[in-house]
N, C-alpha and C positions, 0 to 999 in steps of 0.2 A: 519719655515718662508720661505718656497719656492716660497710659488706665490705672484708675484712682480706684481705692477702697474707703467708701465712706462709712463709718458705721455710726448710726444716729444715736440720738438716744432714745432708752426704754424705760417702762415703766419700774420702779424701784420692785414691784413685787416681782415681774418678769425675772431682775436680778435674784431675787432672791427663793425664786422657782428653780432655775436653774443650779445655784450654788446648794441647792437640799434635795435635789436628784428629783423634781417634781417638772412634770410636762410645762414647760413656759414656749408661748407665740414668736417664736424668733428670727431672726432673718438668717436664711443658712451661711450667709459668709461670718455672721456675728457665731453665731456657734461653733464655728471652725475656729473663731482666733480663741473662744475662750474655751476648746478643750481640747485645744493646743497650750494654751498658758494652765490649765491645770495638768496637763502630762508632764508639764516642765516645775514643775512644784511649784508656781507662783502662790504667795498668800494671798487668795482676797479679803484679808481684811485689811491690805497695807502691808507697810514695809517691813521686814524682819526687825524685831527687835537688835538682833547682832550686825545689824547694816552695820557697813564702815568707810567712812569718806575715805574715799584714799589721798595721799596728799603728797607734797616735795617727789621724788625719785619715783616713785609708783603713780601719779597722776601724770608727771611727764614721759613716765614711759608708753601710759596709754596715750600721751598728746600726739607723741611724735607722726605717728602714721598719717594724722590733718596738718601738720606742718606747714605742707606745702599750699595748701588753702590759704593760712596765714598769712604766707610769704606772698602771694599773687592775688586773693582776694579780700584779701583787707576793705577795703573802699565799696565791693559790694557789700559786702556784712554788713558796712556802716550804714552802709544805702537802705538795705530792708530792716536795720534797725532803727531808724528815723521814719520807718515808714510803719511798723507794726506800733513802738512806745507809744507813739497818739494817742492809739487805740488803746491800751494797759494793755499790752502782748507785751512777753517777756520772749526774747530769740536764745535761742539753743543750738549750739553746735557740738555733737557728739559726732566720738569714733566708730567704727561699726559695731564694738559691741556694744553700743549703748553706752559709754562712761561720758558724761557731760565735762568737754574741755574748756568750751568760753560761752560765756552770758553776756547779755547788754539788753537794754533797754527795760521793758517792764510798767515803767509808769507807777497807777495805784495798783498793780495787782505785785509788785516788789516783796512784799511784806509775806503774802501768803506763798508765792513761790518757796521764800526759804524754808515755811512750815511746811513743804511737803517734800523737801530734797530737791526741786529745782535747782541747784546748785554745782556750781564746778568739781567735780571729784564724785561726784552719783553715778550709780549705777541703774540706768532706766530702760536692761534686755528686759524680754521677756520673762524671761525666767524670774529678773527678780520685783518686777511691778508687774507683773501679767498685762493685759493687751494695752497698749499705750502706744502713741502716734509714734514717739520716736523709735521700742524696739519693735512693733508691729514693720515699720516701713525697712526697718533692717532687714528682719523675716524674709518680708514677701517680695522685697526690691522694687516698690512700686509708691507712691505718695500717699500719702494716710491720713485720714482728719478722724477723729474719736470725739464724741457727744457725750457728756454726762453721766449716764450710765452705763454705757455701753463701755466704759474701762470697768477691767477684770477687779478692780482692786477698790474697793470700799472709799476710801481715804479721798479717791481720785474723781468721786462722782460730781465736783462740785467746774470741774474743770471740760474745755475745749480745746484740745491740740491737733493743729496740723503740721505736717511732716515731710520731709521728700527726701527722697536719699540723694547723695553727691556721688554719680557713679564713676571709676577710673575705666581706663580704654580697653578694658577688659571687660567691660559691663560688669562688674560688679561695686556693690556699695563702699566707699573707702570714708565714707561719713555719712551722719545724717542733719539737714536742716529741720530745725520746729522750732514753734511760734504758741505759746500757750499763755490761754489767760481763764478767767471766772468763763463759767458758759455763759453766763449771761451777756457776754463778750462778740459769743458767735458772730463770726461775720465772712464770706464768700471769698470778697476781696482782700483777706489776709493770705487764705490759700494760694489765690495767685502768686501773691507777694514773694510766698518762700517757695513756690514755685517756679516762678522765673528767677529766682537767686539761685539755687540750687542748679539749674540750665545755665544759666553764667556761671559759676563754677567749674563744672562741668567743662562745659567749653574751655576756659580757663587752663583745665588738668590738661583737655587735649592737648592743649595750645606748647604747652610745656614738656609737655610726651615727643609732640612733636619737632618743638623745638632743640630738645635735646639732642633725638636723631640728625639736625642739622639739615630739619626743613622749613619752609618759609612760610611764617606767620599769613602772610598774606592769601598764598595757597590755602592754607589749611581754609584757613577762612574766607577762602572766595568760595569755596563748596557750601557753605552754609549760607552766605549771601544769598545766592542764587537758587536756593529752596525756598527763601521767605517770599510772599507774597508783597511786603509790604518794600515800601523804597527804604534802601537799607546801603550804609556806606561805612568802610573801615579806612578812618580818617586816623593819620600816621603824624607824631609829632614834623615840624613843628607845625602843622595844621592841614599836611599834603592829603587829598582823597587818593588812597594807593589802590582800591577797586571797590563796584558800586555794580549793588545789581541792576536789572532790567527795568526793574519798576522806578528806580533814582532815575537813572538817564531817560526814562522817558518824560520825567518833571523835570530835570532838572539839566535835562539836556546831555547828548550823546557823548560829548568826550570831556567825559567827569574825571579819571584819573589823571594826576598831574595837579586835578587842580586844586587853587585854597579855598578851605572848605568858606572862607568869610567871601570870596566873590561866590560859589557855589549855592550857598543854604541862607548867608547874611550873619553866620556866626562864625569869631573867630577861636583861634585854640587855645588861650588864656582861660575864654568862658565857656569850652568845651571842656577844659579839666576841671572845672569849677564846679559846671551842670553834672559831672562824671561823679564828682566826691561827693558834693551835697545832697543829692538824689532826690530833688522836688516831688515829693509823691503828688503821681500822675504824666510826669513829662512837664516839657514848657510847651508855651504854643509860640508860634511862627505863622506866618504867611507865605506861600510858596504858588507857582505857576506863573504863564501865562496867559495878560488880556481878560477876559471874560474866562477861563478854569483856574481864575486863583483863587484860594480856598487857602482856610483856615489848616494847620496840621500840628500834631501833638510829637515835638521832639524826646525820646529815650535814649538817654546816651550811657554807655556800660563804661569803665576801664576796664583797659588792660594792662596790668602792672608789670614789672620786672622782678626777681627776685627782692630786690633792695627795697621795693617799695614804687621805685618812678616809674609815673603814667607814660606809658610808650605809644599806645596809641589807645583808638576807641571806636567803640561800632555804635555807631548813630543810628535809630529805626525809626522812620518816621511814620506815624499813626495817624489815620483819621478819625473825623468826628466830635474833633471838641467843641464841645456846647456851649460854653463861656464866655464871655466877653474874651478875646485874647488879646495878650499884653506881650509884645517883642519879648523873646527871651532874655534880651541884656538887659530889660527893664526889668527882670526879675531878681540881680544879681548886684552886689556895689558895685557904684560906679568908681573910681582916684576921688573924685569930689565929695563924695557922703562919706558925712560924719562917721569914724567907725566907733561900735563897741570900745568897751573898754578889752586887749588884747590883751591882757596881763590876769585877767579876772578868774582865771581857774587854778591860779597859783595862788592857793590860801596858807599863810602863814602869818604867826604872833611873833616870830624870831628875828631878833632885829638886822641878824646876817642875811636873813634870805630875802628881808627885805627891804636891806640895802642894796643886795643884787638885782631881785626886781626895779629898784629905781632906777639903780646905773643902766642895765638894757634900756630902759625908757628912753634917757638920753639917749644911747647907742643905736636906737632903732631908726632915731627920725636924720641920725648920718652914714655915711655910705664907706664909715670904715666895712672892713672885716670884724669878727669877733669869734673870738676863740674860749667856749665853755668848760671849764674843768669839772665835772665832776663825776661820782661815781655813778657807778648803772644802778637804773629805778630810781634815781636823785629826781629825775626830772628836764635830762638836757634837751630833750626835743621838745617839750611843752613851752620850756624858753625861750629853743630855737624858733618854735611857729611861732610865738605871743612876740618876738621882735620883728619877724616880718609882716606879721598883722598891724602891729602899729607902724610899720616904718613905710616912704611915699614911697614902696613897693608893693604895697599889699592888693593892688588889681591886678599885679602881673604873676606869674606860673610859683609855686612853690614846690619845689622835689626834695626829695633826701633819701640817701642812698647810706647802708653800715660800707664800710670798708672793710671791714673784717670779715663780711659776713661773704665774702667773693675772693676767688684767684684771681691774679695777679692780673691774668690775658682777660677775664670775664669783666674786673674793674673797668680796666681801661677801655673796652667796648662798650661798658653802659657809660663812663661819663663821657667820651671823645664820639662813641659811633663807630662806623665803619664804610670805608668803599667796596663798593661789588665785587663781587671777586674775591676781596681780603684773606678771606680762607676757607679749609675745605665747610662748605655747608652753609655760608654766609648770602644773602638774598640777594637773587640779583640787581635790583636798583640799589642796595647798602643801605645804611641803618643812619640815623643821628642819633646822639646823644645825649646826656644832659644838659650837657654846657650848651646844646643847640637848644634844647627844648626850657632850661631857664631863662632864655635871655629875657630882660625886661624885671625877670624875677630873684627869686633867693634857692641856692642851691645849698643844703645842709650837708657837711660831709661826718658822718658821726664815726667814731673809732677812727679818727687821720693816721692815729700814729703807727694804727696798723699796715700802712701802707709800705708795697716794697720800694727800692732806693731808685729802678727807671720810673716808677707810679710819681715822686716824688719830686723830679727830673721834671716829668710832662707838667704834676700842675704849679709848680713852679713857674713857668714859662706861662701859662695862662694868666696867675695872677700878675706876673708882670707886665705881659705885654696883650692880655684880652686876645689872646690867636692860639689856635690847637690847629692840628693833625687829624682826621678820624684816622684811625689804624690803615696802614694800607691805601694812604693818600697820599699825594706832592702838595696837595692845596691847600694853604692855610683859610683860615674860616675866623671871623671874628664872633666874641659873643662878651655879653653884657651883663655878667650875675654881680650879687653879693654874695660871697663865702661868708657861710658859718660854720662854724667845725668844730666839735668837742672830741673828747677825750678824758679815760678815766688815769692816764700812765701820768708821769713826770716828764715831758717833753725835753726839758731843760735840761734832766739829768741823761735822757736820750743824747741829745745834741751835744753833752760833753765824752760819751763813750762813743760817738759815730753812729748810733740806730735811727740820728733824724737830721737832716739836710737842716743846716745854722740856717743859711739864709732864707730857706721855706718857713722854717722856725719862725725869722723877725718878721715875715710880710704876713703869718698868718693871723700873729697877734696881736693885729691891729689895736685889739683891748681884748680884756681880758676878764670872764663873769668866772668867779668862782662860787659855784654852788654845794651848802656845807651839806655832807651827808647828815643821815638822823641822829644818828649818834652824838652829833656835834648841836643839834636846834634846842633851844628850851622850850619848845613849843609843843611837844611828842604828842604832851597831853592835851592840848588844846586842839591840835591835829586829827587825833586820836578821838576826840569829842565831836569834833567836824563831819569824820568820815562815819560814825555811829548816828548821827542825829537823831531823834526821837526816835529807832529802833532800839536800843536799849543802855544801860550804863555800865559804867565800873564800877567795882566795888573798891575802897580803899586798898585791898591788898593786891588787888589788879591792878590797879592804878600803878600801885609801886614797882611790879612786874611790868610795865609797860616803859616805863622811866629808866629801868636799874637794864633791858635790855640792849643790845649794843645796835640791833636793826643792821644785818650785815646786808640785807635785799633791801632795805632803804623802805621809802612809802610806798613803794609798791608788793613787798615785804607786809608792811602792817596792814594793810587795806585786808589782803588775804587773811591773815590771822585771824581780825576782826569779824571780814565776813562769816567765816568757819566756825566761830566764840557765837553769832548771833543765833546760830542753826541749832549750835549746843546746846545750849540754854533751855531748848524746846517750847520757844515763846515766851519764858517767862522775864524777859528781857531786864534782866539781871546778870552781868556779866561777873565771875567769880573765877580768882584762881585756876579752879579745879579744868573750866573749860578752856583755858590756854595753853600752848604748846607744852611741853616736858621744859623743852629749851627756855620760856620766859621765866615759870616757876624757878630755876635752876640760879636764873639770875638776885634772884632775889633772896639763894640760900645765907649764905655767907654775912654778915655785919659788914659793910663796906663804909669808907669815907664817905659817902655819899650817903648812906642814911644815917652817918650820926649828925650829916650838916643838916639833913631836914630836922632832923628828929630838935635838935636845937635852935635852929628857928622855929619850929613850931611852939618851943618852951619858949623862946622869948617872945613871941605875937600875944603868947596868952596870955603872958605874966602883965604883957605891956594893954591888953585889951586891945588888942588891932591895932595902937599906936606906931607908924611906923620909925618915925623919930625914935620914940622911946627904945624899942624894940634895938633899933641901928648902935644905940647910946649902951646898952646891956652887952650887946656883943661886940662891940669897938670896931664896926665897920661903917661906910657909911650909906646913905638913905638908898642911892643908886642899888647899893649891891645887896638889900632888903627885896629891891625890886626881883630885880632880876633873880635870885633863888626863890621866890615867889612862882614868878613864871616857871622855872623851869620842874618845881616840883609840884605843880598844879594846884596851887594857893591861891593863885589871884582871884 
């Protein structure tokens, strides 16, 4: 992906020379995209009136095809989205036709993104925004930045995006990256940014192409070692250097495979997966050589995820030229010793059950039980699962998590045990570790356990008992040191009495036990619901009620969506009404329910009583407590 199509920006009359068939100064690649987007009927004046988010079953049908991006590059996404938000860039990930499947970051430029359909479920081909970074770089299969005027579409003049497509092993596009914010924004090293994301990706798909065929990571990736110029190493849990180009070993010495990467470079794999997820824009710096050629050098470190999520291994590039003062990379990073954050801080709730459960993790985190999370999907079990090994005297060592469900039976047990060489047909030749190898020290999340088959169940059984596994296809036992945490949305209990789940895995997993209330169950919807809108826009009272009287079967991750969708409606006038919430919320609120004739009654006794809550409790023969709490939950307080 070298050859880039920049199209700058033009003077606004240039624009509008060209859109009224009058000679306008233009640059011939800029006149090819834009009578290309008018053969394609783009409007330039903006979006069709009749646009339509697509959403539920129709936006995941367009997900599906980036999937797999999801599944393995999660952790870059994260990485150039901590790296453009700084800046107010808002990152974009569409499928090749243009349909926007996930958003992050944005910063101040949040607000006006949603004014112009920057949002999940848009459609931003050609055809229906005319020239624009993300369907241009579709088009032409090449990376794309768009200036000001130089997008076809009126609406879009105020804006800077650049773009790169994510190609599959066919060379063709199976998504595209962009990063857009105010032009005034413009800036070079963003381009990079979603540049070199979109190349890791990439690599990434290969990596998985190849994998599948049942060839070896390593392989794949010593080819590409061995082109870069720069000293470059693909470092294998749990910290082994598995091959290093020519430019490593001549810093860092000749027989670099085999070894740890912390005698190797000075960094160990705890704070290589650390540097991998947090993605310090710019690299860390380090100091490397020997005697008199030791020199300053700027570490990049990529993950490489597995489907489940765990970092398996990572290619390290080392870069020169840092200008900075430089500071050890572990001094970059907490130490066991410092103070942490508060870990629990992104779990906002008014509801006194959730935060009860937040308390009780509190306790659970700083002991070295197990804990076994109940609740349903989009509740929040992994946010809970991190924020207890974030506070617990684990949190400088590895944290993975892996769905169980989301793997066969044979693919489970090789991401959390590993394998020996040989193991099976396609398996690499030095063999693989595992999770249980690559958490030691850390906290290993097993989410969906009970989906596990009854030998899956067998093997980690024996692990919690006795700290020793098997990789597949070994005689040797191996010891390792995690904390299990494991959720679950089923009845484990009611499993364990029909035979779907091993009793005694059952008692050693729940150590204790966080049950997390779905939404349906919070009094807090609305105070949540206020939360996730902040000074974007309000409810209206009859919204309100539709937000309350809904059952939230997708939980809060369910209403974030709704919300965002309801902001866009609205068309700025940030007034949330009825009319722009689902079919399904309005639906809830047809009917006269229990439920609203108990507000509608306390509402008549607050008023009768002037805010009195005593009074109020004394009107309706209940008492002050239970004033409170229908307050909360019907967005009175």
């Amino acid at each position: 992906m070298t050859d880039r199509l920049i199209l700058d920006d033009v003077p606004a009359t240039a624009w509008d020379a060209f859109h009224a068939g009058r000679p306008a100064a233009l640059a011939p690649e800029l006149v090819r995209c834009w009578a290309r987007s008018r053969a394609l009927g783009a409007p330039p004046e903006g979006p069709r009136p009749e646009d339509v988010l697509l959403r539920g079953d129709a936006l995941r049908a367009h997900a599906g095809p980036v999937e797999l991006l999801r599944a393995v590059g999660d952790a870059i996404l994260d990485r150039a989205t901590a790296r453009v938000a700084d800046r107010d860039f808002l990152l974009l990930l569409a499928n090749a036709d243009g349909v926007i499947v996930k958003t992050s970051g944005g910063g101040g430029f949040a607000p006006t993104a949603e004014r112009v359909l920057l949002i999940e479920g848009a459609c931003w081909s050609e055809d229906a925004r005319g020239t624009n970074a993300i369907g241009t770089a579709a088009l032409d299969n090449r990376p794309t930045e768009v200036h000001g005027h130089a997008h076809f579409g009126r609406s879009y003049h105020d804006l800077v995006c650049y773009a790169a497509p994510v190609r599959g092993v066919d060379g063709r596009p199976i998504a595209v990256l962009d990063a857009t914010s105010r032009l005034d924004r413009a800036d070079p090293e963003i381009g990079r940014t979603i540049l070199d994301a979109a190349r890791a990706l990439e690599e990434l798909v290969r990596l998985h192409a190849y994998a599948s065929a049942g060839a070896s990571v390593a392989r794949v990736l010593g080819r590409s070692l061995d082109r870069m110029r720069e000293p470059a190493m693909l470092i294998e849990a749990p910290g082994l250097i598995a091959r290093a180009n020519a430019s490593a070993r001549d810093l860092c010495g000749a027989n670099l495979a085999g070894r740890d990467a912390k005698d190797a470079i000075g960094v160990d794999w705890p704070t290589l997966v650390r540097e991998a997820l947090a993605g310090t824009p710019g690299g860390c710096a380090l100091e490397l050589g020997r005697g008199s050629a030791r020199r300053a050098w700027r570490l990049r470190v990529d993950p490489i995820a597995a489907p489940g999520g765990a970092i398996v291994a990572v290619l390290a590039v080392l870069e020169p030229g840092w200008t900075i003062a430089a500071a050890p990379v572990t001094a970059l990073l907490p130490s066991r010793s410092a103070p942490p954050d508060d870990a629990f801080a992104a779990i906002v709730t008014e509801d006194s059950a959730v935060s009860a459960a937040v308390q009780w993790s509190r306790q659970l985190a700083q002991s070295e039980l197990p804990v076994m999370l109940l609740a349903e999907t989009g509740a929040g079990k992994e946010l809970f699962a991190h924020a207890i090994h974030r506070a617990s005297p684990r949190a400088a060592g590895p944290w993975h998590a892996i769905n169980c469900g989301a793997l066969a039976p044979s693919l489970l047990e090789a991401e959390l045990f590993g394998y020996a060489p040989g193991a099976f047909t396609g398996a690499e030749r030095t063999g693989r570790t595992g999770l249980f190898h690559a958490a030691t020290g850390g906290t290993l999340f097993l989410d969906e356990v009970a989906e596990m088959s009854p030998a899956m169940q067998a093997a980690l059984l024996r692990v919690v008992e006795t700290g020793t596994f098997r990789r597949v296809g070994d005689v040797r036992l191996e010891r390792t040191d995690v904390r299990i945490v494991c959720a679950t949305c089923r009845d484990l209990g009611a499993l364990v009495t029909t035979g779907g789940f091993r009793q005694d895995l059952y008692y050693r997993l729940k150590g204790a036990t966080v049950r997390i209330p779905p939404l349906r169950e919070r009094t807090d919807v609305l105070a949540l619901a206020r939360h996730i809108l902040a000074d974007r826009a309000a409810l209206s009272p009859e919204a309100c009620d539709a937000v309350v009287a809904y059952a939230w079967p997708g939980n809060v991750r369910e209403l974030k969506s709704v919300l965002s969708v309801a902001i866009v409606a609205t068309a700025g006038a940030g007034w949330i009404e009825l009319r722009h919430l689902p079919p399904e919320l309005a639906c809830a609120t047809a009917p006269t329910t229990l439920g609203d004739a108990e507000r509608e009654a306390l509402v008549r006794a607050l008023t009768a009583a002037s805010g009195n809550v005593s009074l109020a409790a004394r009107t309706l023969g209940v008492a002050r407590s239970t004033i409170h709490r229908m307050k909360r939950r019907y967005g009175l307080a």
